[in-house]
KOLVEX-840618 format. One line per 5 residues: number of its first residue (from 1); their letters; for each residue x, y, z of N, C-alpha, C, O, CB. Coordinates in Angstrom, 1 decimal. Glycine has a CB too. Layout:
NUM> a> X:Y:Z:X:Y:Z:X:Y:Z:X:Y:Z:X:Y:Z; ...
This chain:
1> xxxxx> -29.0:-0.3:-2.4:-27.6:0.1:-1.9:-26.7:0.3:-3.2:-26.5:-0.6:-4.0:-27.0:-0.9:-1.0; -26.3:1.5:-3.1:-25.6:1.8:-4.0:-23.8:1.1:-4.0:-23.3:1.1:-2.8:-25.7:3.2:-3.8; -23.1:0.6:-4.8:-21.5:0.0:-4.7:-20.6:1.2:-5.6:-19.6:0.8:-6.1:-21.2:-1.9:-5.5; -20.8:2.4:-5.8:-20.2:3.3:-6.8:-19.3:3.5:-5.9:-18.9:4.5:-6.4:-21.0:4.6:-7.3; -18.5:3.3:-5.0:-18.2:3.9:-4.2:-16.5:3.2:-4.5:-15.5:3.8:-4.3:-19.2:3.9:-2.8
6> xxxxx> -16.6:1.7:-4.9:-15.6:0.6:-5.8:-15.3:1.2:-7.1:-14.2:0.9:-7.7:-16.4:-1.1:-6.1; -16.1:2.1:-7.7:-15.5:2.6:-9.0:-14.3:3.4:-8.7:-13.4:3.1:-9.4:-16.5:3.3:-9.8; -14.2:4.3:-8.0:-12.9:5.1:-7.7:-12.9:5.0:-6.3:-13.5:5.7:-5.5:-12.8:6.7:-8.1; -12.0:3.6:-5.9:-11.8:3.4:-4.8:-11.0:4.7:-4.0:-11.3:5.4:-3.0:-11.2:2.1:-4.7; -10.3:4.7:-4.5:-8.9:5.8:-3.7:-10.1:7.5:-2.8:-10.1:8.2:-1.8:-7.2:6.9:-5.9
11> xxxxx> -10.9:7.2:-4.0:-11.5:8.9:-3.8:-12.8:8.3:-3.0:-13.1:8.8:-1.9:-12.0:10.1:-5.6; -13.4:7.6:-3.4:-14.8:7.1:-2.8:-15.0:6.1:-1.4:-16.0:5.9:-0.7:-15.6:6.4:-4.0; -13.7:5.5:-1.5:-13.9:4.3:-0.8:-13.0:4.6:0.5:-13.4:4.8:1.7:-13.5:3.0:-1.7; -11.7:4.6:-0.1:-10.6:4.8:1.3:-10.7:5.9:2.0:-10.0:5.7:3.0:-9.2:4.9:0.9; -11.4:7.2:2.1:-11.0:7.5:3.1:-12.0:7.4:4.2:-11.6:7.5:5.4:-10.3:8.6:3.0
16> xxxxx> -13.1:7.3:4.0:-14.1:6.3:4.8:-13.6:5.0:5.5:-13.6:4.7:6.7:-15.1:5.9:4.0; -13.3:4.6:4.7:-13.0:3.1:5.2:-11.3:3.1:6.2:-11.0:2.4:7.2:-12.8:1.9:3.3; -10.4:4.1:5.7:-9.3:4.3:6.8:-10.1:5.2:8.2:-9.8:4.9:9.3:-8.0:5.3:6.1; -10.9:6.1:7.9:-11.4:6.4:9.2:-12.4:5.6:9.8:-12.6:5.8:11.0:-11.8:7.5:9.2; -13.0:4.9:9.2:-13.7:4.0:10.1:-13.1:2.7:11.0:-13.4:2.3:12.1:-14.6:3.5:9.3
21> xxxxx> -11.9:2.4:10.0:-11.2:1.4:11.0:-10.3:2.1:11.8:-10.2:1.5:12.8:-10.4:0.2:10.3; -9.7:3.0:11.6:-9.1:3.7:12.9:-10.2:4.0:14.2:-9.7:4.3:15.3:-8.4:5.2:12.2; -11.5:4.0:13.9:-12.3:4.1:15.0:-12.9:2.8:15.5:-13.8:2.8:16.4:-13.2:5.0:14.8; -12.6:2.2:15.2:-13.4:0.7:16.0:-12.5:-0.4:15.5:-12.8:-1.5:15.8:-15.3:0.2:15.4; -11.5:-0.2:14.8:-10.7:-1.4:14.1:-11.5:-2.6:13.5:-11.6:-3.7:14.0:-9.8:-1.9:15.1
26> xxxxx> -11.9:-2.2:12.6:-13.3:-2.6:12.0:-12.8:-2.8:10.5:-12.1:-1.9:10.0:-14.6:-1.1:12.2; -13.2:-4.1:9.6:-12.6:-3.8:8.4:-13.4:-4.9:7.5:-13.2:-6.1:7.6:-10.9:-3.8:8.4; -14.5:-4.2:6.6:-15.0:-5.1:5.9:-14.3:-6.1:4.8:-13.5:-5.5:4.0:-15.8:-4.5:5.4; -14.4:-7.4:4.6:-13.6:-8.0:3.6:-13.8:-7.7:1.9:-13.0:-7.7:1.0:-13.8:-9.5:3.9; -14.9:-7.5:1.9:-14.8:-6.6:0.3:-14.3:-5.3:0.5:-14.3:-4.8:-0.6:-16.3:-6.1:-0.3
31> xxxxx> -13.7:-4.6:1.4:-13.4:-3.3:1.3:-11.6:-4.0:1.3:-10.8:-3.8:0.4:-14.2:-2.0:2.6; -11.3:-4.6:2.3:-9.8:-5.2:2.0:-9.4:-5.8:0.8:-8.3:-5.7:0.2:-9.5:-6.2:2.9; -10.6:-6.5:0.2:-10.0:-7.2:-1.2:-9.9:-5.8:-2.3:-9.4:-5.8:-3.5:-11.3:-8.7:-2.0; -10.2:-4.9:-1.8:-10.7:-3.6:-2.6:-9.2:-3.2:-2.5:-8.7:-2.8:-3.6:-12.1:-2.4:-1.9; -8.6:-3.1:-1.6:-7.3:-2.5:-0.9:-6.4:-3.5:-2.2:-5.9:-3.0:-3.2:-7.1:-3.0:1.1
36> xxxxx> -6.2:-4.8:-1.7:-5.5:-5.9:-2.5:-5.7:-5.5:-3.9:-4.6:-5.4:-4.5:-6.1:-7.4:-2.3; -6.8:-5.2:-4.6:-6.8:-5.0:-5.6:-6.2:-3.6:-6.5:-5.7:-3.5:-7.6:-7.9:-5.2:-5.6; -6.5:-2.8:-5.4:-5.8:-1.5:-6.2:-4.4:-1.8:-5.8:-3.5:-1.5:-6.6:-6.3:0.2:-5.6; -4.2:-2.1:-5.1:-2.2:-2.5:-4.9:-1.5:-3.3:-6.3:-0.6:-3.0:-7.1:-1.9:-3.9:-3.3; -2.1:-4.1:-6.2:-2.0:-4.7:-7.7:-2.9:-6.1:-8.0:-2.7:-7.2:-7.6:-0.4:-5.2:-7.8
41> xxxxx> -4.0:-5.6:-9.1:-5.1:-6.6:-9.5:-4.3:-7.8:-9.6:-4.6:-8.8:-8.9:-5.9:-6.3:-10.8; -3.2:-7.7:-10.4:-2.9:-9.3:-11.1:-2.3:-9.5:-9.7:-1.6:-10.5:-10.0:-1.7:-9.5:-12.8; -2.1:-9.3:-8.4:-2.0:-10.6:-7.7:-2.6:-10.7:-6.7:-2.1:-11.3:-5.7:-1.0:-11.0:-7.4; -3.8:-10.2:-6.8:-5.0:-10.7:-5.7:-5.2:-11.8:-5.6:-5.3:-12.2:-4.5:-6.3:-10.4:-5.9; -5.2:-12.8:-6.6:-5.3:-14.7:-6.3:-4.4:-14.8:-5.6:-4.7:-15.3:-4.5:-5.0:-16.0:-7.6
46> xxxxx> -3.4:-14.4:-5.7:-1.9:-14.8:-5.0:-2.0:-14.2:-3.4:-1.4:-14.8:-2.5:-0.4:-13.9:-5.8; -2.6:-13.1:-3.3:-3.0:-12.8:-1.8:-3.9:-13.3:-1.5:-4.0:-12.9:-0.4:-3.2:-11.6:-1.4; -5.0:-14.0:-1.6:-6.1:-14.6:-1.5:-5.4:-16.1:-1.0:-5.6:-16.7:0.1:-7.1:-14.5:-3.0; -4.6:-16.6:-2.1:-4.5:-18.2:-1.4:-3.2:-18.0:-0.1:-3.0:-18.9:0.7:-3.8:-19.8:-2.9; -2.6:-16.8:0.0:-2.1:-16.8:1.1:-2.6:-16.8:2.2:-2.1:-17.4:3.2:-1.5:-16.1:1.2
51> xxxxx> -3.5:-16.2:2.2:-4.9:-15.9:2.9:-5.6:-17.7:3.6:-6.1:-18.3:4.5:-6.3:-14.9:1.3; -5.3:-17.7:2.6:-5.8:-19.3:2.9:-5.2:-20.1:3.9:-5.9:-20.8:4.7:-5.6:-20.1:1.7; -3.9:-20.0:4.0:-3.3:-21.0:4.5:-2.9:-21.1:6.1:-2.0:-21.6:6.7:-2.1:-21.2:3.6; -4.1:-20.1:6.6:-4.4:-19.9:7.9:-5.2:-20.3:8.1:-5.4:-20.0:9.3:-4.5:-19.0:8.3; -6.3:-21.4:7.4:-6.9:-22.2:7.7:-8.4:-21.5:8.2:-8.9:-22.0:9.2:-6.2:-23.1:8.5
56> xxxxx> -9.1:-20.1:7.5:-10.1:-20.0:8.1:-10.6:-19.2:6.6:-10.0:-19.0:5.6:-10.1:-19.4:9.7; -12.0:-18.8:6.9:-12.0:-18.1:6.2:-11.6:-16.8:6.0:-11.2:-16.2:7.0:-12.8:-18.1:6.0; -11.6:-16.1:4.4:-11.2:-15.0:3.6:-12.4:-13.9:4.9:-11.6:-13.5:5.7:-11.6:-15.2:1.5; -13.4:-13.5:5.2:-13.6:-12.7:5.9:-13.5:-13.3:8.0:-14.0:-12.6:8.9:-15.2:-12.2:5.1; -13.0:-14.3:8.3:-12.1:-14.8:9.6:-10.7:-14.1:9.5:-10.1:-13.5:10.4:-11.7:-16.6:9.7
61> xxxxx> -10.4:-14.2:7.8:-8.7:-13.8:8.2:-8.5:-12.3:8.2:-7.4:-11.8:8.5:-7.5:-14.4:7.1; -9.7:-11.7:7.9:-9.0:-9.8:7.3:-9.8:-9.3:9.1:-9.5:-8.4:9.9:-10.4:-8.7:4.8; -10.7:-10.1:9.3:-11.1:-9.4:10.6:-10.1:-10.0:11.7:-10.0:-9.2:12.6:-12.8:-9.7:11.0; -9.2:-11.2:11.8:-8.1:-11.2:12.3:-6.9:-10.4:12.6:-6.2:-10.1:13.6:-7.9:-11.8:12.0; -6.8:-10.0:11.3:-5.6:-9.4:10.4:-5.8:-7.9:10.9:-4.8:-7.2:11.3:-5.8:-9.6:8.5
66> xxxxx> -7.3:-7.3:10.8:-7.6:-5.9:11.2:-7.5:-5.9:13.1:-7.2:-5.0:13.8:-9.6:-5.4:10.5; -7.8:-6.8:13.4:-7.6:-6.7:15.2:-6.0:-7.0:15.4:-5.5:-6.5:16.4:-8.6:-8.1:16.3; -5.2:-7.5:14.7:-4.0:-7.1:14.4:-3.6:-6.0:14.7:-3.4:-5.5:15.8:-3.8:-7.2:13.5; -3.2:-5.4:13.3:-3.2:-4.3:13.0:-3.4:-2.7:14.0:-2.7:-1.8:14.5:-4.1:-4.5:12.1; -5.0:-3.3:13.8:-5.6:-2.3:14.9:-4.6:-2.0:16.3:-3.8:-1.0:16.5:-7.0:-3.0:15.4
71> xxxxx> -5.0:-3.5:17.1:-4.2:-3.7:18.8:-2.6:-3.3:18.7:-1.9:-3.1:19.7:-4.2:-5.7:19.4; -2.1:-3.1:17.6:-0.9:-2.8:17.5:0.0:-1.5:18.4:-0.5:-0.3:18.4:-0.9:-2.6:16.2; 1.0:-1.6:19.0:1.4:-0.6:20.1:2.2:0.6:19.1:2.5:1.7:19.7:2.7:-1.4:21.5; 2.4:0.4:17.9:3.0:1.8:16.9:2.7:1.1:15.4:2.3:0.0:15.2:5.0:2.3:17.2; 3.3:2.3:14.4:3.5:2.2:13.0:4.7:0.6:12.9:4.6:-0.3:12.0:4.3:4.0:12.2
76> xxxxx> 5.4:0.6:13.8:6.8:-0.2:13.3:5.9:-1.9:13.0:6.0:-2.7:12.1:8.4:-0.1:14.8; 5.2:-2.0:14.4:4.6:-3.0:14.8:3.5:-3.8:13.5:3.3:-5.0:13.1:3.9:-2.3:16.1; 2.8:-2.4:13.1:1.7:-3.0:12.5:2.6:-3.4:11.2:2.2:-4.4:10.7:0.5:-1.9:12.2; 3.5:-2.7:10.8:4.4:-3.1:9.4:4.3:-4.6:9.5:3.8:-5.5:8.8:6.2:-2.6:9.2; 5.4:-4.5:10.9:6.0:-6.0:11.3:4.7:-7.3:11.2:4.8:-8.5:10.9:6.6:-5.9:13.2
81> xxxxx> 3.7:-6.6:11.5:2.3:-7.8:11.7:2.1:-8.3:10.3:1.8:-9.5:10.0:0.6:-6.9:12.4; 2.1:-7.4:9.5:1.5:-7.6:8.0:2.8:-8.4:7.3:2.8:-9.4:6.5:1.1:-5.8:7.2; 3.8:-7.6:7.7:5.0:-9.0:6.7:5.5:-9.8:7.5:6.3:-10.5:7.0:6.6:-8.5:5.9; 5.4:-10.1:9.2:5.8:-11.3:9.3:4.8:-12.4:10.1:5.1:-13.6:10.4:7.1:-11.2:10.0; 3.5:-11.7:10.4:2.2:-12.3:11.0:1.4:-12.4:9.4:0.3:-12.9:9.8:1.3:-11.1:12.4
86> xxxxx> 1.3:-12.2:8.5:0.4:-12.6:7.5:0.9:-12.2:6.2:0.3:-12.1:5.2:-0.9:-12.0:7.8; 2.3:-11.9:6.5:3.4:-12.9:5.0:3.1:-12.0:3.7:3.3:-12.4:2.6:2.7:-14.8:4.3; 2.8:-10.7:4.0:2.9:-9.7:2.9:4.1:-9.2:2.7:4.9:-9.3:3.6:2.1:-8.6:3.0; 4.3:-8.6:1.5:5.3:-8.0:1.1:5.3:-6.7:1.7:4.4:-6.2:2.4:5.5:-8.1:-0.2; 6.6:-5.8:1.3:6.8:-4.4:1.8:5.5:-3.6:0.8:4.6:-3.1:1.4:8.7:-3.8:1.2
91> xxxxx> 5.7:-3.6:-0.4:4.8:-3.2:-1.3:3.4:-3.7:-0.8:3.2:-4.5:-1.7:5.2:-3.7:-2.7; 2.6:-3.8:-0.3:1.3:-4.5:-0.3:1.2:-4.4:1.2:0.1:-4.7:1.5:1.1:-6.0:-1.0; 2.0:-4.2:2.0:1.7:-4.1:3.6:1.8:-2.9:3.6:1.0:-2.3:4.3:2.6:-4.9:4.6; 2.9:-2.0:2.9:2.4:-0.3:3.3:1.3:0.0:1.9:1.0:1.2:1.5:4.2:1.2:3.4; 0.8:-1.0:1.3:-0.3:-0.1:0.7:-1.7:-0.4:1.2:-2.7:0.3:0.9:-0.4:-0.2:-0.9
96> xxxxx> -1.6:-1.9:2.3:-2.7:-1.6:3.0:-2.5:-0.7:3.9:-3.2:0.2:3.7:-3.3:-2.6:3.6; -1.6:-0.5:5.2:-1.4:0.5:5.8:-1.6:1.7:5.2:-1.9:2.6:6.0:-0.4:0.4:6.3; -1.4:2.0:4.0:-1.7:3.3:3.6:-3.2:4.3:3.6:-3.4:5.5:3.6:-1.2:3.2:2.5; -4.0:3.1:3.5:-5.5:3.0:3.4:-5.6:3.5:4.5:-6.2:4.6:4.7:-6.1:1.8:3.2; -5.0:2.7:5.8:-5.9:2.5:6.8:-5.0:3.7:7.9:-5.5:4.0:9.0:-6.1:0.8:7.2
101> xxxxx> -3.5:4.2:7.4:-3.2:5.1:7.9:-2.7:6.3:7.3:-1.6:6.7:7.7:-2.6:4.6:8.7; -3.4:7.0:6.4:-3.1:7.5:5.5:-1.8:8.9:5.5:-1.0:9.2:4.6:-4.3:7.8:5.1; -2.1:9.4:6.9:-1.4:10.4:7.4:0.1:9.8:8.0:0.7:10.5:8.7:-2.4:11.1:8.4; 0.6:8.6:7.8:1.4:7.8:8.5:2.0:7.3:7.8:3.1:7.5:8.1:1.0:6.9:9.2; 1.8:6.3:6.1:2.4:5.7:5.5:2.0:6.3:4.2:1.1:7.0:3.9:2.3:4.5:5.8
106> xxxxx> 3.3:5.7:3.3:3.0:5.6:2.0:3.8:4.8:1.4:4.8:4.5:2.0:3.0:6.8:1.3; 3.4:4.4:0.2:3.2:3.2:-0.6:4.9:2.7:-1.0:5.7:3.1:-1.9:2.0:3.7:-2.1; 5.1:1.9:-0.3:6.1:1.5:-1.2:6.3:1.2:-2.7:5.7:0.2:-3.0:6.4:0.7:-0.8; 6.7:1.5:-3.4:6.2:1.0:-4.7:7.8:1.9:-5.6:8.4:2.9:-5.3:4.2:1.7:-5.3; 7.9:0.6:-6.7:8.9:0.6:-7.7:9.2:1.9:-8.6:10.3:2.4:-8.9:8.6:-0.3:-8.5
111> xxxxx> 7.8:2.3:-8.9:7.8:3.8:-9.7:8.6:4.4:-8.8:9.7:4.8:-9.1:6.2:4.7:-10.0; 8.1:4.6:-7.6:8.6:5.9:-6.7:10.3:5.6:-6.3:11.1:6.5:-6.4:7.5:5.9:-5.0; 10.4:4.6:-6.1:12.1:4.3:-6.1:12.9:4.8:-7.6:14.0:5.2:-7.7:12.3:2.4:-6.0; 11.8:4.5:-8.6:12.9:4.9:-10.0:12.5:6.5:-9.6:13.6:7.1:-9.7:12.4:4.2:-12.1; 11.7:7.1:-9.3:11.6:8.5:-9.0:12.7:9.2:-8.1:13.3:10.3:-8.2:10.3:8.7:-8.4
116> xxxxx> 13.0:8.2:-7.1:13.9:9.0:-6.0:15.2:8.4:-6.4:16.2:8.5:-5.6:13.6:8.7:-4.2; 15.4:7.6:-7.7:16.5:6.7:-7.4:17.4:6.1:-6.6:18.6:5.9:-6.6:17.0:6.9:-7.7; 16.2:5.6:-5.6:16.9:5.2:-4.0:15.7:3.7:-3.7:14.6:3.5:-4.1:16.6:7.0:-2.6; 16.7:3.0:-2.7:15.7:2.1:-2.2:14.9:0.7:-2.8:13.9:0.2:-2.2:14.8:2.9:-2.0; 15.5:0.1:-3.8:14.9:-0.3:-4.6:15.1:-2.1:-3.8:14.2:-2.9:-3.7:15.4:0.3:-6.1
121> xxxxx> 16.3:-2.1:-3.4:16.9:-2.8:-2.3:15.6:-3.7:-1.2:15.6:-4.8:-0.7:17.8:-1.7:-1.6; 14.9:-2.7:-1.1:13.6:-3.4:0.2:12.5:-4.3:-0.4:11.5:-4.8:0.1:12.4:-2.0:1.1; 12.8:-4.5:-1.7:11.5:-4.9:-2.7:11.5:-6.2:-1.8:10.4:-6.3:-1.2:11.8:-5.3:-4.8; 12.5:-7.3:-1.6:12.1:-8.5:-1.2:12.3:-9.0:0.2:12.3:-10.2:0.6:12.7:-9.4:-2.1; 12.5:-7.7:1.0:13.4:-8.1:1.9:12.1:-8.5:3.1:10.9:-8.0:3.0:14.6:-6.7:2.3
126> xxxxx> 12.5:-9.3:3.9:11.7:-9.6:5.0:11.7:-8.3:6.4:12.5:-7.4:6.4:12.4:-11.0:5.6; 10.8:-8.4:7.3:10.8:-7.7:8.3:11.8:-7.4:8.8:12.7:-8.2:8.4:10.3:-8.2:9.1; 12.4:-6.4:9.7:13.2:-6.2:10.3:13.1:-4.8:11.3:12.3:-4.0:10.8:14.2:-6.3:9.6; 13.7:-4.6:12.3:14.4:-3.8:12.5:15.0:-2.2:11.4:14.6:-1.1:11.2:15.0:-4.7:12.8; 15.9:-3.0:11.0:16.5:-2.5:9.4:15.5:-1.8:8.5:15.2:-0.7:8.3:17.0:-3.7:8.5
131> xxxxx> 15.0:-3.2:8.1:13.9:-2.3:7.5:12.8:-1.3:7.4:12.3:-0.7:6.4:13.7:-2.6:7.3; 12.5:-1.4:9.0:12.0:-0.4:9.1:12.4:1.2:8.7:12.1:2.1:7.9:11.8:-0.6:10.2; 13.4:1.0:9.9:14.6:2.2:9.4:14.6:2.6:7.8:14.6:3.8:7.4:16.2:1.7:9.6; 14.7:1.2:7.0:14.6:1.9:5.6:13.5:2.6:5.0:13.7:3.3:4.0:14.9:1.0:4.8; 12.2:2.2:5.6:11.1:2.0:5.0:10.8:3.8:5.0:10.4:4.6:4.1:9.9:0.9:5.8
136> xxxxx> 11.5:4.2:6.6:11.0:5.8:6.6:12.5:6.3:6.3:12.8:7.4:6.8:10.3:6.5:8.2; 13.2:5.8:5.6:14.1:6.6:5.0:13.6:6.8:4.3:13.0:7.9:4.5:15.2:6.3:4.6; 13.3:5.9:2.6:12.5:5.8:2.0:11.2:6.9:1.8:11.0:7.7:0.9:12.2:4.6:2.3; 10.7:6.8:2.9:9.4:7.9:2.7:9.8:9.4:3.0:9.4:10.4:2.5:8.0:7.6:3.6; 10.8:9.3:4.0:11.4:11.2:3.8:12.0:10.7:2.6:10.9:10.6:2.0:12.9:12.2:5.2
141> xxxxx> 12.6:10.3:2.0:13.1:10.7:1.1:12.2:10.9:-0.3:12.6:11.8:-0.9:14.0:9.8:1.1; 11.1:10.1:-0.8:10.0:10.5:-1.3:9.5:11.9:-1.0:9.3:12.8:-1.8:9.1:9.6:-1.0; 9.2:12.2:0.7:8.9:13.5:0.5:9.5:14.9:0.2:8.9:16.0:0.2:8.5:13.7:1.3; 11.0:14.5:-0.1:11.9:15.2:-0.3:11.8:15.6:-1.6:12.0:16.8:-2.0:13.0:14.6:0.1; 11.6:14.6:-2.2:11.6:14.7:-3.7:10.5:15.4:-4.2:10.8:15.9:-5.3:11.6:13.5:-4.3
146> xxxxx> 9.1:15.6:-3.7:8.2:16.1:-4.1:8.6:17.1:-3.7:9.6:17.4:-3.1:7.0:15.7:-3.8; 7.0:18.3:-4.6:6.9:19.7:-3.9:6.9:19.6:-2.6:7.0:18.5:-2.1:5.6:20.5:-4.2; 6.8:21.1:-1.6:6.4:21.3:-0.6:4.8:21.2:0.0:3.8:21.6:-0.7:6.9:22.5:-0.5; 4.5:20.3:1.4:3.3:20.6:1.3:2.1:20.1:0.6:1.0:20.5:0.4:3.5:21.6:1.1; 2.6:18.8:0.3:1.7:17.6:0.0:1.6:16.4:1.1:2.5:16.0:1.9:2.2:17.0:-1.4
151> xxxxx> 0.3:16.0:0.8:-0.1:15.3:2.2:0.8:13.8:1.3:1.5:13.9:0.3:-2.4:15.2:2.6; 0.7:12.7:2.1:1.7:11.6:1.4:1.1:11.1:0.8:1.7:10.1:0.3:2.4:10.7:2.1; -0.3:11.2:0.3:-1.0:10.2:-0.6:-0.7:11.5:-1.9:-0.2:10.9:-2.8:-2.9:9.6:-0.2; -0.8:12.2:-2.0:-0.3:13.4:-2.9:0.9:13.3:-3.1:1.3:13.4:-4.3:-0.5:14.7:-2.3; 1.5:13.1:-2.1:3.5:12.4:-2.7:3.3:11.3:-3.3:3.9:11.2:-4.3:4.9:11.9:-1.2
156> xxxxx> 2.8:10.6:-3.0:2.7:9.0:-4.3:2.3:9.3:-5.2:3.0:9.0:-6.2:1.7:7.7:-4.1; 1.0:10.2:-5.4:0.5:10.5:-6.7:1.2:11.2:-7.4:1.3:10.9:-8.6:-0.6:11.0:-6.8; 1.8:12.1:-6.8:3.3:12.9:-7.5:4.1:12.3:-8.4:4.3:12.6:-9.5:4.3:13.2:-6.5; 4.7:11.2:-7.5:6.3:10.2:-7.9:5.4:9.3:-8.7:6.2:9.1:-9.6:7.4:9.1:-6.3; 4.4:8.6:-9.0:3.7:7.9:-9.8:3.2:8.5:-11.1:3.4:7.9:-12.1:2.6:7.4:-9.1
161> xxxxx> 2.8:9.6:-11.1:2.2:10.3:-12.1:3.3:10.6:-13.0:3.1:10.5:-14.2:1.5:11.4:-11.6; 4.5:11.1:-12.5:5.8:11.7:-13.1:6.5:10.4:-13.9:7.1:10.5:-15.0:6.8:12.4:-11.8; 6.3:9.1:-13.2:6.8:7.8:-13.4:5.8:7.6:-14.8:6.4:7.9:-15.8:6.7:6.7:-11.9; 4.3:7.1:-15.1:3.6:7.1:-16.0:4.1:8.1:-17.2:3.9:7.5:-18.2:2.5:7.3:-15.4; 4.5:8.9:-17.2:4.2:10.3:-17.6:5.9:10.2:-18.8:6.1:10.6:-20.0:4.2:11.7:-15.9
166> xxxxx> 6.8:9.4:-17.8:7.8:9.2:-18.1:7.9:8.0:-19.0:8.5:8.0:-20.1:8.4:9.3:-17.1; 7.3:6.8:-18.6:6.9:5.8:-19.6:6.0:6.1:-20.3:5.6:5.1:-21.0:6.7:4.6:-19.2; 5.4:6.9:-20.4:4.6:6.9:-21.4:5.2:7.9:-23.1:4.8:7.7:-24.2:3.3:7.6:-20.7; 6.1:8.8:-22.6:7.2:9.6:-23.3:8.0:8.3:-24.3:8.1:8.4:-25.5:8.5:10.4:-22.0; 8.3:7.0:-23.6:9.0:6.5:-23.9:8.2:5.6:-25.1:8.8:5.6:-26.2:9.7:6.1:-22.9
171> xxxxx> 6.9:4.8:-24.9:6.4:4.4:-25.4:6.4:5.2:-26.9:7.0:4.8:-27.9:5.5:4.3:-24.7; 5.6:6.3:-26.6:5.4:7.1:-27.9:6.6:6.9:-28.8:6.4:6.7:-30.0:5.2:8.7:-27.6; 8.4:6.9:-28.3:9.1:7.7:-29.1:9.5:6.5:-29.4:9.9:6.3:-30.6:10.1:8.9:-28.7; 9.4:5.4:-28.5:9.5:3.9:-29.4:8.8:3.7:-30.7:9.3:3.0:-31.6:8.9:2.7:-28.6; 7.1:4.5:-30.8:6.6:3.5:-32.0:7.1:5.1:-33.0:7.1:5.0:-34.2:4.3:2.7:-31.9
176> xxx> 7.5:6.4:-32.5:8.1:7.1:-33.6:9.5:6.2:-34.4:9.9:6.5:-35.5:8.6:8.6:-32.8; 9.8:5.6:-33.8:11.2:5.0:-34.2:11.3:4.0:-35.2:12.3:3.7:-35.8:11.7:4.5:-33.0; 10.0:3.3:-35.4:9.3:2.2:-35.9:9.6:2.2:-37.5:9.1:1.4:-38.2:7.8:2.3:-35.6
């Protein structure tokens, strides 16, 4: 059995793995820690012992977490499940939702706020109501900012790439400065 598929998760892994759990609500725990990990490596321990403190195991809690998710009656719901049923943040609950609903969400994340200069405000905020509202402000407003006619994982990679692209300008003219 081949695992190449973990080397470029985004291209090899996710969109299999979002269409397969959209059809059986189905979600392997190496493919979720796969999720955790591209969201942000350095705090997979930190989602892992959260993970914990539900008292079962790491593949009990993501197949919990996926019949969650899954049984869920809309988008607002499943947000709500992930940050106030299993204590994720905004950032890391729409970047598993993003996986698993690709056509639906996109990534909350800091780059893309310094990109739209908007929103930066939801980084710590708990569930709500509200925040929902903000969350798809937030993403029309991301899509606003991009070209026309990009799917929303194409709008992240957009507002991310431009974000890199932009610190990386800066880097350079720092060590010119030297």
């Amino acid at each position: 059995m081949s695992n190449s598929k973990y080397a470029n998760v985004e291209t090899n892994l996710f969109p299999a793995l979002g269409n397969e759990f959209r059809a059986t609500g189905k979600l392997d725990p190496v493919d979720f820690l796969a999720i955790l990990t591209w969201k942000a490596n350095r705090s997979r321990t930190k989602h892992l012992r959260r993970l914990q403190k539900y008292k079962m195991s790491f593949a009990d809690a993501v197949e919990a977490l996926a019949t969650d998710v899954f049984s869920a009656e809309d988008d607002a719901m499943r947000l709500k499940i992930l940050m106030s049923g299993w204590d994720f943040r905004l950032a890391t609950a729409s970047a598993i939702l993003t996986v698993l609903y690709p056509d639906r969400f996109t990534v909350y994340d800091v780059r893309v706020c310094d990109e739209i200069k908007a929103y930066h405000h939801l980084k710590d905020r708990r569930y709500s109501s509200w925040l929902w509202s903000q969350f798809l402000g937030f993403k029309d407003a991301a899509i606003a900012a991009a070209p026309a006619d990009l799917t929303l994982r194409e709008v992240d990679h957009f507002h991310w790439g431009n974000s890199w692209f932009r610190d990386a300008l800066k880097v350079i003219e720092l060590q010119r400065s030297r």
